[in-house]
Structure formats: structure tokens, C-alpha cells
C-alpha positions as CSV (number, residue, x, y, z in Angstrom):
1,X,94.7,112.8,-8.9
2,X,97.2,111.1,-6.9
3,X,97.6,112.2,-3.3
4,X,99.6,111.5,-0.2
5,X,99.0,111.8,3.2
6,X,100.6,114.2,5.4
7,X,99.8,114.5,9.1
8,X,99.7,118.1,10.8
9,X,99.6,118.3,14.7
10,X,96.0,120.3,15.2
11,X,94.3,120.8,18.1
12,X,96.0,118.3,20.2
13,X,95.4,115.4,18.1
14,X,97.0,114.0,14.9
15,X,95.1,114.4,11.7
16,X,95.7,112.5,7.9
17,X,95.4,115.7,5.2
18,X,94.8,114.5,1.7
19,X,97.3,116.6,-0.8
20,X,98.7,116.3,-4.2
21,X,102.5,116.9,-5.0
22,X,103.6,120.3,-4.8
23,X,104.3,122.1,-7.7
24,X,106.7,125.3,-8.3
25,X,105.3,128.5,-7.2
26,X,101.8,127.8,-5.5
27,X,101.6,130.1,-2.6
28,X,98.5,129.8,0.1
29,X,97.8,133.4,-0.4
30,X,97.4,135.3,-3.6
31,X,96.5,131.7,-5.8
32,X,93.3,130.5,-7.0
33,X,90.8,128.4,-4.8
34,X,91.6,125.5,-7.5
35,X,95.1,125.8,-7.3
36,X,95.4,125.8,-3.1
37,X,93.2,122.7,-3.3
38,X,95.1,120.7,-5.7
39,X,98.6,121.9,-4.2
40,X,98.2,122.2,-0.4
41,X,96.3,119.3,2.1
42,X,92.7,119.9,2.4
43,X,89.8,118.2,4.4
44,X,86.9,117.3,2.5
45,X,88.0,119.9,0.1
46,X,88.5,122.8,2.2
47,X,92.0,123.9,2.4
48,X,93.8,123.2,5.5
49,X,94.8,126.9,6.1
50,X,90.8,127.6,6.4
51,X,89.9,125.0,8.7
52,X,92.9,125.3,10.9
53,X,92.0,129.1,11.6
54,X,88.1,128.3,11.8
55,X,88.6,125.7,14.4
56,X,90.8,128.2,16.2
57,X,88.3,130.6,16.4
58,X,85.9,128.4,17.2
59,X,87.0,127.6,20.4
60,X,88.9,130.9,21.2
61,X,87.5,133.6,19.3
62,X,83.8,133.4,19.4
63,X,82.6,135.3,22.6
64,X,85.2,138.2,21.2
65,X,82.7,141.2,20.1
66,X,83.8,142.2,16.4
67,X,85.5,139.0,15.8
68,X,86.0,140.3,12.3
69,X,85.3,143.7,12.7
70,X,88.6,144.7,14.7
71,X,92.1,144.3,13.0
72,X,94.8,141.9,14.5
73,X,98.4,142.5,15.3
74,X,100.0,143.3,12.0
75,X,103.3,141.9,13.3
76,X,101.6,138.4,14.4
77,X,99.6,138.6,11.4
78,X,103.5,138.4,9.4
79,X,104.6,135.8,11.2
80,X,101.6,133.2,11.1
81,X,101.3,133.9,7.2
82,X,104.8,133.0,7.0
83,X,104.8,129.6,9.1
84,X,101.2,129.0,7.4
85,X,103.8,129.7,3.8
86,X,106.9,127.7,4.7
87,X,105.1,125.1,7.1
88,X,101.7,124.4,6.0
89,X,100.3,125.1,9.8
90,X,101.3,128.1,12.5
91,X,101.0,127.6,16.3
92,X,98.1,129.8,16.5
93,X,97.4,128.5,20.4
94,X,101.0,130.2,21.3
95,X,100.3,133.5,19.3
96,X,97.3,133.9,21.2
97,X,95.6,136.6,19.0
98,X,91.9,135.7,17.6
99,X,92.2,138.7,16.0
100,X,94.8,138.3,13.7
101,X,93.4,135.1,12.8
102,X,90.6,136.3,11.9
103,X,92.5,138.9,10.2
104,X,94.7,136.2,8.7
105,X,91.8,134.6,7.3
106,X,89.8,137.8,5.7
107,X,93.2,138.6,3.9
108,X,93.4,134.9,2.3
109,X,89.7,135.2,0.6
110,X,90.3,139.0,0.2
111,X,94.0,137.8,-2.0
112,X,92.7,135.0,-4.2
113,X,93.3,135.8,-7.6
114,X,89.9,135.1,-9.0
115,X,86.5,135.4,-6.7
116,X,85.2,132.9,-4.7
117,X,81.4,133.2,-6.1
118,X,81.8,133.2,-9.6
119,X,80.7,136.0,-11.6
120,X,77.8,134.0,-13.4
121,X,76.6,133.5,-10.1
122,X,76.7,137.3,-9.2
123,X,74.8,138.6,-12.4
């Protein structure tokens, strides 16, 4: 697999993302787990998306009661999907809504097209 680094201002600091090429019509939300992994960057394997929103919650989100209980901003929620879509990252610090974060991140696992514990796993 060949990859290329990108770097993605996170957090304050400058980070080296492992990705592949992109391909045609690989979105973030509504792929597979296999195919965000092998089109978008990742660290250690994780997509970027995931741990951009987990470390944002991490230190912003955790002393909020119903973290992801409560629904975000629906309007917010738009807009960082579609930096997170055209960009690869979203100023979550600026938007300033855990919520929708966490709201952001329950719709990506919620849109994959095939489930993220496979089925022989399940049964």
C-alpha cells in the first residue's frame, strides 16, 4: 500500500497522518470502515475523523452530563460534516459544541455501510 503523508493542524500542534491516494467517490460518512481507512489519513489505523472528535471531547466534553445522550446543534452538526467532507478536519475548538461532536461522531458509526462488529462475531 503506498501512502503519503499529510499534515493536519490538531490540537495546537502539527501531526504526520499516514493515507493512501484518494480514489473517486469515497466519502467519510456512509462508506465502509475498510474503505475510510484505505482512502482518508488514519493514526495507527483509526481514521482521522474518529480521533480528531475523541480528543475533542476528551478535553472539552467529558464533565458534560449525557455527553452522548443529548443531541447537538443540527445546524453545527451540517457544517462540521461538511469541512470534515471537503477538508479532511473541522475547527471543532471555534464551533464550540461537544454535543454535536458527539453527535457528529454517533452518526459516522451509525452511517457505515456495513457494521462495525461483524456479524459472525454477533451470532
Amino acid at each position: 500500500k503506498s501512502k503519503r503523508k499529510l499534515s493536519f493542524q490538531s490540537t495546537g500542534s502539527r501531526e504526520l497522518l499516514e493515507t493512501s491516494p484518494s480514489s473517486s467517490v469515497v466519502r467519510v460518512f456512509g462508506s465502509t470502515l475498510s474503505e475510510v481507512v484505505r482512502e482518508f489519513p488514519t493514526r495507527n489505523g483509526v481514521p482521522f475523523f474518529v480521533c480528531r472528535i475523541a480528543e475533542y471531547l476528551s478535553e472539552h466534553g467529558l464533565d458534560q452530563e449525557g455527553l452522548f445522550r443529548k443531541n447537538g446543534n443540527i445546524r453545527v452538526m451540517d457544517a462540521l460534516r461538511a469541512k470534515f467532507e471537503s477538508d479532511g478536519d473541522a475547527d471543532l475548538e471555534t464551533a464550540a459544541d461537544v454535543f454535536a461532536a458527539a453527535s457528529l461522531m454517533k452518526q459516522f458509526f451509525r452511517e457505515l455501510r456495513e457494521s462495525l462488529i461483524p456479524d459472525d462475531l454477533i451470532h
